[in-house]
C-alpha positions in Angstrom: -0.4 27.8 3.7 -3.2 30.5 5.5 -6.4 29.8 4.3 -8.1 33.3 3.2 -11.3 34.8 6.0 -14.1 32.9 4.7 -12.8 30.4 2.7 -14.5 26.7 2.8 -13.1 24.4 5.0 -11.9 21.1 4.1 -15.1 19.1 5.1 -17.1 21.4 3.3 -15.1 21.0 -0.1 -15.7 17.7 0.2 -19.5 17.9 0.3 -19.1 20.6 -2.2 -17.5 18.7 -4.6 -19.8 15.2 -3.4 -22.9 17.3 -4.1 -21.4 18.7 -7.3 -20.7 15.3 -8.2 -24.0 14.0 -7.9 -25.8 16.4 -9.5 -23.4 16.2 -12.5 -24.3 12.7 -12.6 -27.8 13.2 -12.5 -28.0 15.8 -15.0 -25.9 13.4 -17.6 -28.1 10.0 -16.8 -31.3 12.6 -16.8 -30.1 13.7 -20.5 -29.3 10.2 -21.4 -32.6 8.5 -20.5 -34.3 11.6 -22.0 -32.9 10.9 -25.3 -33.7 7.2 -25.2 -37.4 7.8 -23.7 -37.8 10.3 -26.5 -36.5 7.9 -29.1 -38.8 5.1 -28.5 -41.9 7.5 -27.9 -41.1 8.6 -31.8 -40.6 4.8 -32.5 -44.3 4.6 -30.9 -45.7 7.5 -32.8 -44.3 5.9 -35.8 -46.2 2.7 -35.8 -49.5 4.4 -34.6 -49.1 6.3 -37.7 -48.2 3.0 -39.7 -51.2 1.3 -37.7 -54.1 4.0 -39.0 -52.7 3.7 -42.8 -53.0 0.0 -42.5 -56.3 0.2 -40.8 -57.2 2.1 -43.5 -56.4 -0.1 -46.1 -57.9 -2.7 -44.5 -61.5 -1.3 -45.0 -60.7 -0.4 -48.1 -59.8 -4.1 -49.4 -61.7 -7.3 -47.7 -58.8 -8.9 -49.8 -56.1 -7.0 -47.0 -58.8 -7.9 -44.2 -58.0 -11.7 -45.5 -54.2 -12.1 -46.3 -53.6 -10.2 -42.8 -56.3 -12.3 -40.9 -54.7 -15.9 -42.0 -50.8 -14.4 -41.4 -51.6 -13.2 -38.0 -53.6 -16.3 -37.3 -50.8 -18.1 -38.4 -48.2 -16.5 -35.2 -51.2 -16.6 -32.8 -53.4 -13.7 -33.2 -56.6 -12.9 -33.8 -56.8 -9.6 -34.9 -54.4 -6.8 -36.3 -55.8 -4.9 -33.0 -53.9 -8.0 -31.1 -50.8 -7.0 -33.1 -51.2 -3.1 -32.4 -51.7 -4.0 -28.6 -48.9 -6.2 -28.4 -46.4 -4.5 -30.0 -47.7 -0.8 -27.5 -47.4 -3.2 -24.7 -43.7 -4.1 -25.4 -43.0 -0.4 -26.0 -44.1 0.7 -23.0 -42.7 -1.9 -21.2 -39.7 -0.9 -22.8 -40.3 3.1 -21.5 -40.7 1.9 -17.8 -37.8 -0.5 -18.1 -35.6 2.5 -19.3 -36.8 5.1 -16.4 -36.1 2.1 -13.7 -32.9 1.6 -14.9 -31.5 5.4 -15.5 -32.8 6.2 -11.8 -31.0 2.9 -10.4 -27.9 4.2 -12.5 -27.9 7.6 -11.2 -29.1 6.7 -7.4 -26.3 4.1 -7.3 -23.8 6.8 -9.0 -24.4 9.6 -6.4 -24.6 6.9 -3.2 -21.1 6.2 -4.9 -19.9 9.8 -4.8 -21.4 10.1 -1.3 -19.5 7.5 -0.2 -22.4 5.0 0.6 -20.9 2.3 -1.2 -23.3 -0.7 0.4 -26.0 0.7 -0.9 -24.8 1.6 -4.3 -23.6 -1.5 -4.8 -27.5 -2.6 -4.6 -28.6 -0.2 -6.9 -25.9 -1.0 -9.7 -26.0 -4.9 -9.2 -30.0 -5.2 -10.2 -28.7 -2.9 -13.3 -26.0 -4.9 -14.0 -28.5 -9.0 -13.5 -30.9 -6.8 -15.5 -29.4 -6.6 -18.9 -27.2 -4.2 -18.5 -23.8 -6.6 -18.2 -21.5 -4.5 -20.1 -22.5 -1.0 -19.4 -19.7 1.4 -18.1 -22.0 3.6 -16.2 -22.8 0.6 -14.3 -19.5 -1.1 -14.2 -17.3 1.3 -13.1 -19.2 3.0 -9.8 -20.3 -1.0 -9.3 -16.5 -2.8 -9.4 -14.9 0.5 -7.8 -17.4 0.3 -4.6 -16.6 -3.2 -3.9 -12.8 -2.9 -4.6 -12.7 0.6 -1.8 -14.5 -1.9 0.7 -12.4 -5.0 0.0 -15.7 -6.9 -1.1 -13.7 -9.1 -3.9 -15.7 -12.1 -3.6 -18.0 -10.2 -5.0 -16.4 -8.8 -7.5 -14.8 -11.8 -9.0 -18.1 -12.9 -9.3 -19.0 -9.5 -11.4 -16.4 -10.4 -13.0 -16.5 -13.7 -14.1 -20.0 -13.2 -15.2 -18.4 -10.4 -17.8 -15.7 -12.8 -18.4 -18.6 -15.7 -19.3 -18.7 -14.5 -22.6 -15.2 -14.3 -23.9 -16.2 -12.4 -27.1 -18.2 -9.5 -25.5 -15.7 -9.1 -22.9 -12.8 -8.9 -25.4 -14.8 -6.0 -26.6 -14.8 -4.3 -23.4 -12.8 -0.9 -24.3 -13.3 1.6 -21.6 -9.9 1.9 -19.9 -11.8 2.9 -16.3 -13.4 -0.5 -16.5 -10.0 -2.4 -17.5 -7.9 -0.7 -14.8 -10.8 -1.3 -12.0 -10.7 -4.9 -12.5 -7.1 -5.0 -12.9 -6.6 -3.1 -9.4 -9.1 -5.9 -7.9 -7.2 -8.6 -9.5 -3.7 -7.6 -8.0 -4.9 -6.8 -4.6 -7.2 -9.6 -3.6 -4.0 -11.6 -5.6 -1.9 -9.6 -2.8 -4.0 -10.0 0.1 -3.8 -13.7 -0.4 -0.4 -14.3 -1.4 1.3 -16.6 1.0 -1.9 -18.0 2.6 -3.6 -19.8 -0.4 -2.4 -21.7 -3.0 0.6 -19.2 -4.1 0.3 -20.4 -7.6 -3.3 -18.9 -7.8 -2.7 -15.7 -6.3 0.3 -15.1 -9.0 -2.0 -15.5 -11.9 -4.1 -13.0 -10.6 -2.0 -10.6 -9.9 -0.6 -11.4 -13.5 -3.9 -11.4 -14.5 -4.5 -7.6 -13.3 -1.1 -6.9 -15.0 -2.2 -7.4 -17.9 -5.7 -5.8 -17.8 -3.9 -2.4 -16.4 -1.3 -2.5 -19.1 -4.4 -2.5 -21.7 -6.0 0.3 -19.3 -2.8 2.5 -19.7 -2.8 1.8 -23.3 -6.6 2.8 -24.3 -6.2 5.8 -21.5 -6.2 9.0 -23.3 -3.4 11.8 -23.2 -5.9 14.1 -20.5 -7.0 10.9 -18.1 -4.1 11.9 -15.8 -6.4 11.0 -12.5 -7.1 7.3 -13.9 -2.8 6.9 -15.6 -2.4 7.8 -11.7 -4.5 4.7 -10.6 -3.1 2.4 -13.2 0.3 3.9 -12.0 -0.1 3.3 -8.3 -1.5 -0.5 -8.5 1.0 -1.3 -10.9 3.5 -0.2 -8.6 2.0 -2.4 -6.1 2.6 -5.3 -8.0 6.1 -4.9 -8.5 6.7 -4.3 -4.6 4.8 -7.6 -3.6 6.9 -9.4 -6.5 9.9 -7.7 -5.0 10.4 -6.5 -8.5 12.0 -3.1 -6.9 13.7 -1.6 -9.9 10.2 -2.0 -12.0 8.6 -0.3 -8.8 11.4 2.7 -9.3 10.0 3.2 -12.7 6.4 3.3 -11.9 7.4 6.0 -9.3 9.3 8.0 -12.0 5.9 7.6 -14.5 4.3 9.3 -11.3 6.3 11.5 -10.9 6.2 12.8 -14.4 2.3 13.3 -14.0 1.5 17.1 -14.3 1.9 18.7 -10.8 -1.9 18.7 -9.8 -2.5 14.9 -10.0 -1.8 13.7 -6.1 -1.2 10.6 -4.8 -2.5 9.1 -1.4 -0.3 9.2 1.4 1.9 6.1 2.4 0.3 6.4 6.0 -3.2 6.0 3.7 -1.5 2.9 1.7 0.1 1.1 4.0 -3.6 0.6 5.5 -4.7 -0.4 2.5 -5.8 -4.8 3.3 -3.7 -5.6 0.5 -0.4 -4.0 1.7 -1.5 -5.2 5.3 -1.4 -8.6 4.5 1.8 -8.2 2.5 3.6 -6.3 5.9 2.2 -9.5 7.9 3.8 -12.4 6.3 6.4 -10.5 4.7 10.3 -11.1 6.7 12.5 -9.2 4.8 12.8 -5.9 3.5 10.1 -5.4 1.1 7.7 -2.8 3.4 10.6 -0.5 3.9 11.4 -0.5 0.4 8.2 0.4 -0.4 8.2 3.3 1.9 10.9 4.6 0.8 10.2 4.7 -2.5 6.6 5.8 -2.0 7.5 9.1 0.0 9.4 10.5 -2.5 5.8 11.1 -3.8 5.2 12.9 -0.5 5.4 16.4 -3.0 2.0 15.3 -4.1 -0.2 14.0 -1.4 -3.6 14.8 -0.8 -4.1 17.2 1.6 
């Protein structure tokens, strides 16, 4: 295909879209922290308001002064201005707490769409050890970083901290999040199958299985980019379990993807550590299975 005069070159579509990216990101953590900060400023404005009505009937009634002076004295405090300081403290503590974590969430967000994945990885981890566990926005740049740079130690241990709680993570219901730690389950699983205990890496990988089959579920009729991901590592299940008829059927699920949802190359996955280690211990026939079932896709690789 000829590229028109004065059309962007490849490079500079991807800093285009990168920069787009980011500031897309921005602008919806920006509106996001806005609404938050504005919320509790109201909640502030609120008890200032409550504050000067009670002050008021305070001086009115000695009888008021009393009752309030032995309840407060009663949880530690000396004064209702104690109270009123307190409780603006905490508030505003509350405000800061919000701006740190909105900027982390957006720095870490567009180091992620820049590629810069050590250091978003940084930024999202002190969101996610502060408070902010279960939070997509954090979870899904965070887990995806570490599984594009093979840093699964890492991730298991993300992971496990989620998994800590067994009611909260049951609850979990963003499919992004589900299919990310299904794709780091079945890889690391991969990468160590046949040099570890074999039994362990076959529960992960059935482990990720099963996370990506909830994934596909919850995934909604337009994620076509993320059914594509599910897709893809599900395939790569059934190829290292040699499962190559359930691997024919993923293909065909790809394959019936509308016509602009692309696929990485099989020169790009055969790179991939997980398929690495399966070409290096694997003796029979399994890599060139997989290739040749993978560049039937060849119709939609990136270009």
């Amino acid at each position: 295909m000829v590229t028109p005069p004065g059309s962007p070159t490849p490079d500079e579509l991807s800093e285009i879209r990168a920069e787009l990216t980011k500031q897309a990101l921005q602008l919806d953590f920006a509106q996001q922290y806005q609404k938050v900060s504005d919320e509790l400023k109201v909640l502030k404005a609120d008890i200032d308001h409550k504050w000067a009505i009670l002050r008021l009937v305070a001086t009115i009634s000695s009888v008021a002064v009393t009752v309030a002076g032995i309840i407060l004295s009663l949880v530690g405090l000396h004064t209702l201005k104690d109270a009123k300081k307190i409780l603006d403290e905490k508030i505003d503590r509350n405000i800061q707490e919000t701006a740190d974590f909105y900027g982390d969430v957006i720095a870490g967000s567009a180091l992620f769409a820049r590629g810069r994945y050590d250091d978003a990885i940084a930024k999202l981890l002190k969101c996610f050890n502060n408070g902010h566990t279960y939070d997509p926005s954090v979870l899904v740049p965070l887990l995806a970083s570490m599984n594009i740079i093979n840093d699964w130690d890492h991730a298991k241990s993300v992971m496990q901290k989620l998994q800590s709680d067994p009611a909260k993570f049951d609850q979990i219901n963003d499919a992004q999040v589900l299919a990310i730690m299904g794709a780091i389950e079945i890889q690391s699983g991969m990468a160590r199958y046949g040099f570890s205990s074999e039994s362990d890496a076959n529960e992960e990988m059935r482990k990720g299985q099963k996370l990506l089959e909830q994934a596909y579920y919850m995934a909604g009729s337009s994620q076509n980019d993320l059914r594509q991901h599910i897709l893809t590592n599900q395939w790569l299940y059934h190829i290292a379990k040699r499962e190559f008829d359930s691997a024919r059927q993923n293909i065909a699920s790809l394959e019936s993807l509308p016509s602009n949802i692309q696929v990485y190359s099989w020169e790009d996955i055969s790179k991939w550590r997980c398929m690495v280690s399966l070409a290096e211990r694997d003796r029979s026939d399994t890599i060139q299975q997989a290739k040749q079932q993978w560049i039937g896709l060849s119709g939609r690789y990136y270009k």
